[in-house]
N, C-alpha and C positions, 0 to 999 in steps of 0.2 A: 423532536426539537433538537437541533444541534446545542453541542455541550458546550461549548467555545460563547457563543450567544448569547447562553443563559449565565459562563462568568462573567461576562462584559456588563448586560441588565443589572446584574448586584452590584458590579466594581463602581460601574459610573456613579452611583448615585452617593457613593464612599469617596471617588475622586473628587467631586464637587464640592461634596462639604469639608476636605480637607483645604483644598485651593480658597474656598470661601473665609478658611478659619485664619489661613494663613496671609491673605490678603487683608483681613479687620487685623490683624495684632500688626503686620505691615506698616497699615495707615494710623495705629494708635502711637507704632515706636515712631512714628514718625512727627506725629501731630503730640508727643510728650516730650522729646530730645532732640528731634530733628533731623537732618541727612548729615550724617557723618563721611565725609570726603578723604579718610585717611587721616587727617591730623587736627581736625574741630567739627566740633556741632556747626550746623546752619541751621539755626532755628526758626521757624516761621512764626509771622507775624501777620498781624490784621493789615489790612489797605490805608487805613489811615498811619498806623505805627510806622509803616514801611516807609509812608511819602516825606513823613517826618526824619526817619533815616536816613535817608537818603539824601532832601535838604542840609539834614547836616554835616556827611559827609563832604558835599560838592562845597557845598561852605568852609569847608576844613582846610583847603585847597591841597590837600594831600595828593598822591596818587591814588588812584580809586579803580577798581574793577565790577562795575553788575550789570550784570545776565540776566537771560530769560529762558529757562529751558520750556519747550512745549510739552502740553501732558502726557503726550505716547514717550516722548524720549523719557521723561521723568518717573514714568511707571518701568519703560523699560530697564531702566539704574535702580531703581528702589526692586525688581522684581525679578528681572532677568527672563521672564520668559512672555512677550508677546510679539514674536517674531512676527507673527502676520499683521498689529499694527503698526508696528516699524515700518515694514515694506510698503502697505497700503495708505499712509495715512503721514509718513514723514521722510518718505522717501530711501530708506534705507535700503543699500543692494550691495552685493547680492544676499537674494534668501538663502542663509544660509546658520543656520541656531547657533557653530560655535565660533560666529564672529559675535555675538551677542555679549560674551565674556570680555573681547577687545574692547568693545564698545564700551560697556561702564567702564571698562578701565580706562580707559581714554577720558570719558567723561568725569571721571572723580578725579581723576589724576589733575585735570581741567580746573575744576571745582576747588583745590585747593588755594588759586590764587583769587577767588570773587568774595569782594566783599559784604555784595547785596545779591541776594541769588530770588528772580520772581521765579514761579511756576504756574506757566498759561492754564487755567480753570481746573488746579489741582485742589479737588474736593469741593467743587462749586456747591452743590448740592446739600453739604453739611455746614 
């Protein structure tokens, strides 16, 4: 049996549960403070709280900014590493991983002027 093979057989199963461990604590900072964009929390909120938000904003008649980030982009800013749904899934080109650091920075940098920020079926599931 090659030796190489048999580190890999042990490692993976050690990669996984770390990437697992580090993805739950992820989506708890996320789902307890929020997405921090550099200079404020963006805190989420339910579907109802949000429309209400939002009404009252546009009622405000202020100047107003909100987005919608899609879940691949959103993971990919909260994670930084899922280049291959980037590319597959939102279009992102080229493959290339260390545009992936421009990108949230782009993205946050972005994010500090919204005042309502959705994110398309982040955490539908929970």
């Amino acid at each position: 049996m090659n030796l190489m093979f048999v580190k890999i057989s042990i490692l993976r199963p050690i990669y996984r549960l770390i990437i697992f461990i580090l993805k739950e604590y992820n989506d708890f900072t996320i789902k307890k403070f929020g997405l921090f964009n550099g200079e404020k929390y963006l805190h989420l909120i339910n579907r109802n709280n949000a429309n209400e938000l939002i009404k009252e904003k546009i009622l405000s008649s202020l100047p107003l900014m909100i987005c919608r980030y899609g879940s691949v982009e959103f993971s990919a800013i909260t994670t930084g590493n899922n280049i291959d749904s980037l590319c597959n899934n939102a279009g992102f080109f080229p493959r290339d991983k260390k545009l992936i650091c421009k990108f949230k920075d782009v993205y946050l940098e972005a994010s500090k002027s919204i005042d309502v920020l959705s994110v398309w079926n982040y955490n539908q599931n929970n």
